[in-house]
N, C-alpha and C positions, 0 to 999 in steps of 0.2 A: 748208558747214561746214569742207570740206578747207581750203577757200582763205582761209577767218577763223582758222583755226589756227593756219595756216602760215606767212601771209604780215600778218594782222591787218587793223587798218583805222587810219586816224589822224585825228586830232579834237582840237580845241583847247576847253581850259579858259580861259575870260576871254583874255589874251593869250598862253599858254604853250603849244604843240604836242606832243597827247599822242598816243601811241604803243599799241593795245591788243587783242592777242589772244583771242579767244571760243574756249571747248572745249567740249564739251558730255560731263558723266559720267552725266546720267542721262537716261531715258526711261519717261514712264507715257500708256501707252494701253491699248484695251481689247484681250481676247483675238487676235478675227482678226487688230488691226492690228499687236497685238503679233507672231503667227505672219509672216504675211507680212513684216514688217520685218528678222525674222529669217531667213525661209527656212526656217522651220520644218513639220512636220505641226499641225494644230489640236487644240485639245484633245479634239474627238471623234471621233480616230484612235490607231495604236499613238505609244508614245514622243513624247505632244500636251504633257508639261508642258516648260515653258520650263525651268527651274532647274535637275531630276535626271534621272535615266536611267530612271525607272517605266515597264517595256514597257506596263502595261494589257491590261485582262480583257475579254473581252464577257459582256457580263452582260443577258439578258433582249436582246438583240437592238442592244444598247448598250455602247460601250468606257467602261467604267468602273476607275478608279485606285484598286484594297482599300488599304486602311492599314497591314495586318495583315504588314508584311514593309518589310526594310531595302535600300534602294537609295541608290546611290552621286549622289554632285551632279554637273553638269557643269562642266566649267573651259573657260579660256579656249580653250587651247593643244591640248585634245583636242576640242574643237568643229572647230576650222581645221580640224586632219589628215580628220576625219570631211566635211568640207565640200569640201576637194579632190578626195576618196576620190568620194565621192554626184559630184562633175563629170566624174572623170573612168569611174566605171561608171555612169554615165547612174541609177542607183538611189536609190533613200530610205534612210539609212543612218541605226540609231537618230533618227527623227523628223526628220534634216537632208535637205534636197531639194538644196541646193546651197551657194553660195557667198552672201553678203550685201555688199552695200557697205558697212556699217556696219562691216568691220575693218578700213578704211583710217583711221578716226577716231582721231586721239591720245588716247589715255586714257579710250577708251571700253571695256566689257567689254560683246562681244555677249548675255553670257549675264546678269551680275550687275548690270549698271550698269541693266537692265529691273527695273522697280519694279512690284507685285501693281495694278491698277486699285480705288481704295478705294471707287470709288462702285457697280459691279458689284460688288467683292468682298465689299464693306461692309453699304454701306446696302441696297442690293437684293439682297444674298446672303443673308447671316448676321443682319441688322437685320431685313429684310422677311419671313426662315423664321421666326424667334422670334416676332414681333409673330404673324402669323399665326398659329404654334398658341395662344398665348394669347388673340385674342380670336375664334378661327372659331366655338367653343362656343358664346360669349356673345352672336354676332349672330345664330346659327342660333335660338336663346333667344328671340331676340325680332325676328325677322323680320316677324311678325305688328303689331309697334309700327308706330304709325306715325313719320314723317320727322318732324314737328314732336317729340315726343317723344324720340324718338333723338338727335335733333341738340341739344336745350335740357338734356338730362342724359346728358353724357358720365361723369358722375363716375359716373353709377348702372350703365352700364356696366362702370366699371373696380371697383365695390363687390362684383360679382356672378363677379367671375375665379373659376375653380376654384383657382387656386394662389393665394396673399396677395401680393400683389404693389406693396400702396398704404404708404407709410410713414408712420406714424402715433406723431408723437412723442410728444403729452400722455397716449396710453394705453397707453404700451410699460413694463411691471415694470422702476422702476428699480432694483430688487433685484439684477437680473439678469444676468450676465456681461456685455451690449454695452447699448448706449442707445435698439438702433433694433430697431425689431420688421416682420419680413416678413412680419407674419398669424399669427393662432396657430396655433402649433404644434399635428400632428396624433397620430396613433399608427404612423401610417408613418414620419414625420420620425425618433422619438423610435426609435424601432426602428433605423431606417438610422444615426443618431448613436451609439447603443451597438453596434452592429455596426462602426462605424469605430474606435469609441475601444476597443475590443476587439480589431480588428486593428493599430492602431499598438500596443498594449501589447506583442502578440505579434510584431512584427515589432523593439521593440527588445530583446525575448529572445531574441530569434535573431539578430541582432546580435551581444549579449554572447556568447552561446553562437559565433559564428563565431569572435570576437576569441580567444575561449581557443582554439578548436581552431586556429588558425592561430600561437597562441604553442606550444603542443601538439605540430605538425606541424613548427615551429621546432625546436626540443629534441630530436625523434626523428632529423630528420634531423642535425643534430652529433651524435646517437649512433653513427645510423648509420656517418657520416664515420668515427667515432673505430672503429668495430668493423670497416670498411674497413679502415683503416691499421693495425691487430694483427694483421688478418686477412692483408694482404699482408705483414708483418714474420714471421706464422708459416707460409706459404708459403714463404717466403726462408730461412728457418733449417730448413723440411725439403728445399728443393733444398739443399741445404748440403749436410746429412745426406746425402741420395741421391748425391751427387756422393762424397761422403768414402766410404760403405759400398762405390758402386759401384768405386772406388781400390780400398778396400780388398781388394774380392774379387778385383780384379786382380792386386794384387801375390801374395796367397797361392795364388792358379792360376798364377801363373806360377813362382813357388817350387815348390809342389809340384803339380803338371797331373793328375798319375795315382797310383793305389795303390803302384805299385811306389818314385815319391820319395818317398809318404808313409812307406812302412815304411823305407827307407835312412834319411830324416832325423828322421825323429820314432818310428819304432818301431813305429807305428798298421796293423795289416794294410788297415784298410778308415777310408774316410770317416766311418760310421757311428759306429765306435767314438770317435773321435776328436771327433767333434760333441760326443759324449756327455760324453766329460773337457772340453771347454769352459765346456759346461754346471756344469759340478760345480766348474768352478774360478774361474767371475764372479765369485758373491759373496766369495771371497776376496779377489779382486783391487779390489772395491770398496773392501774393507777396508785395503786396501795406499794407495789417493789420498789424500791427504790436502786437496787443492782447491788449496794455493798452489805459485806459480812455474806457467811457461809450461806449455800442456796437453803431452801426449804427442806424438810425431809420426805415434807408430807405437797402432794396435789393442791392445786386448788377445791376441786373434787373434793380428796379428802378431808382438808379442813373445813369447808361449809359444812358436810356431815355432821363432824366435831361440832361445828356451831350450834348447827340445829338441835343437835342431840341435845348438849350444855344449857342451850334453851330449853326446852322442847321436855326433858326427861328429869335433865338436871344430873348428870353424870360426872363424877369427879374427874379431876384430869389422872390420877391412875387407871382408873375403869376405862377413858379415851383411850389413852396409851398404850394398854393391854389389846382393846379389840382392835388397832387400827397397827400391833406390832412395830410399836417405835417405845423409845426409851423414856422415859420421865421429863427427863434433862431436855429431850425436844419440844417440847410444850413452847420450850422459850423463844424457839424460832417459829411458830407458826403465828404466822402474820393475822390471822384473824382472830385468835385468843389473847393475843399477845396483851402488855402494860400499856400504864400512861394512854388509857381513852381512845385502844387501836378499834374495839370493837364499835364502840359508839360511831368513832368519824366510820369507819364502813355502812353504817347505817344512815349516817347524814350522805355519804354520796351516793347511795342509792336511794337517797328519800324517800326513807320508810322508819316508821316509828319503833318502839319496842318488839312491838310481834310482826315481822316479818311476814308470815302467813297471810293474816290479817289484812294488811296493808296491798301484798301482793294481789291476793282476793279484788280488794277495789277497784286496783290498777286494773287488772283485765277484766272485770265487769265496766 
């Protein structure tokens, strides 16, 4: 076969010299010749089937191939490696013993280009089981008949099957869904048929039922995606916050670190007291925002500081702007230093006069 591949053969037509190649792709023989051809294990050993990888069970003293579980096919290319592999550790490797001549062949597949034996598979397999249970009955029946009888009425034989097995056109209901009748129908049949059209009904309910939950399962996840992405946009705007609070406490300990700058610039003997007047004077200051032009640079916090100090010290606004690390140019936005009578009206809504301290003093005694 190498050498009609390869090299061909040549033969003339009437007077024209023709030229012609032989390859061979397929091969059907039966199991062992199939095995040994291949260099395989047989089929009643482990890893006997020619096409997949099925290790195989012993069962009752016997390797037998369950159905009941999914294995992989074999291919060309990991048959070889397996076949080098079994030569060169002398072993049986997954059902391979060795090497085959059949993979010097062009265009042969040791594994798929092997075809199932139809007369084994077929006729003496699967043809010769079914015949047999259908008439073992009917001969056991009448084993007692004799041969003249049996052999002149085969029909009477096939009349007597326990399952309807004869097709019988002129008395099949042409009423009926199909034209051909396999025997009448029993109460098993009629049972097992409402039991099936009972389970497709139910099976394309579940179905529809899958399709919604999978439109369902669609929809939740874009929800979720979307409650993701708020969900990381309101993370990011509280590191924000954290970032700007954690500033802010920075600059006001560094302005005032201990009681003693707190009373020099603001008046405040202690921390406490002074939390206290901040508290009392938010909501004023809310009152004071109005929302438009650029936000603050500086806290609330920090700019009462600023106030007080400006009060309190009398601090230029460079000297502010230096200890509280903002520009000059921001002076302009701090709402409580601010033009046009911003300081006074603060003073009128928390009604309290010139000196703040003072005034505060009275309020809580």
């Amino acid at each position: 076969m190498e050498e009609l591949s390869s090299n061909g053969l040549t033969w003339r037509a009437s007077t024209e010299s023709m030229a012609s190649k032989v390859y061979c792709f397929s091969c059907c023989v039966d199991s062992p010749a199939r095995a040994a051809m291949q260099h395989f294990t047989q089929f009643n050993g482990y890893y006997g089937c020619s096409w997949c990888l099925h290790p195989g069970k012993t069962i009752d003293g016997t390797v037998k191939y369950p159905v009941n579980c999914v294995v992989r096919d074999r291919s060309m290319e990991g048959t070889k490696k397996k076949m080098h592999r079994a030569v060169a550790t002398g072993e049986v490797i997954k059902g391979l013993k060795g090497v085959t001549p059949l993979i010097n062949l062009a265009y042969f597949d040791v594994i798929w280009s092997f075809s199932p034996d139809y007369m084994h598979c077929v006729l003496l397999g699967v043809s010769r089981q079914l015949t047999e249970c259908w008439l073992s009955n009917v001969v056991a029946k009448h084993k007692n008949t004799s041969s003249k009888t049996a052999s002149a009425s085969p029909v009477l034989l096939l009349n007597e099957l326990e399952i309807g097995c004869v097709v019988d056109v002129p008395q099949c209901d042409q009423s009926a869904d199909h034209l051909y009748s396999m025997g009448p129908p029993d109460a098993a049949s009629d049972a097992a048929l409402r039991k099936v059209a009972h389970l497709l009904e139910h099976c394309e309910k579940l179905e529809h039922e899958n399709s919604l939950l999978r439109k369902d399962k669609s929809e939740l996840q874009k929800e979720v995606e979307d409650l993701k992405s708020q969900l990381n946009d309101v993370k990011v705007e509280a590191l924000k916050e954290k970032l700007k609070l954690k500033d802010c406490v920075s600059k006001v300990h560094d302005f005032v670190p201990d009681e003693k700058r707190l009373v020099f610039y603001t008046g405040f003997n202690s921390f406490k007291k002074f939390d206290a007047f901040i508290e009392h004077v938010e909501c004023m200051y809310q009152a004071l925002k109005t929302g438009a032009g650029r936000p603050p640079a500086l806290t609330m916090k920090e700019q009462l500081i600023a106030v007080l100090c400006r009060l309190r010290v009398g601090l230029l606004e460079q000297d502010l702007a230096h200890r509280l690390k903002v520009s000059v140019a921001t002076k302009k936005r701090w709402k409580l230093l601010g033009k046009n009578g911003t300081l006074k009206k603060w003073f009128e809504l928390l009604k309290i006069d010139s000196d703040p301290l003072e005034s505060l003093n009275k309020k809580n005694s």
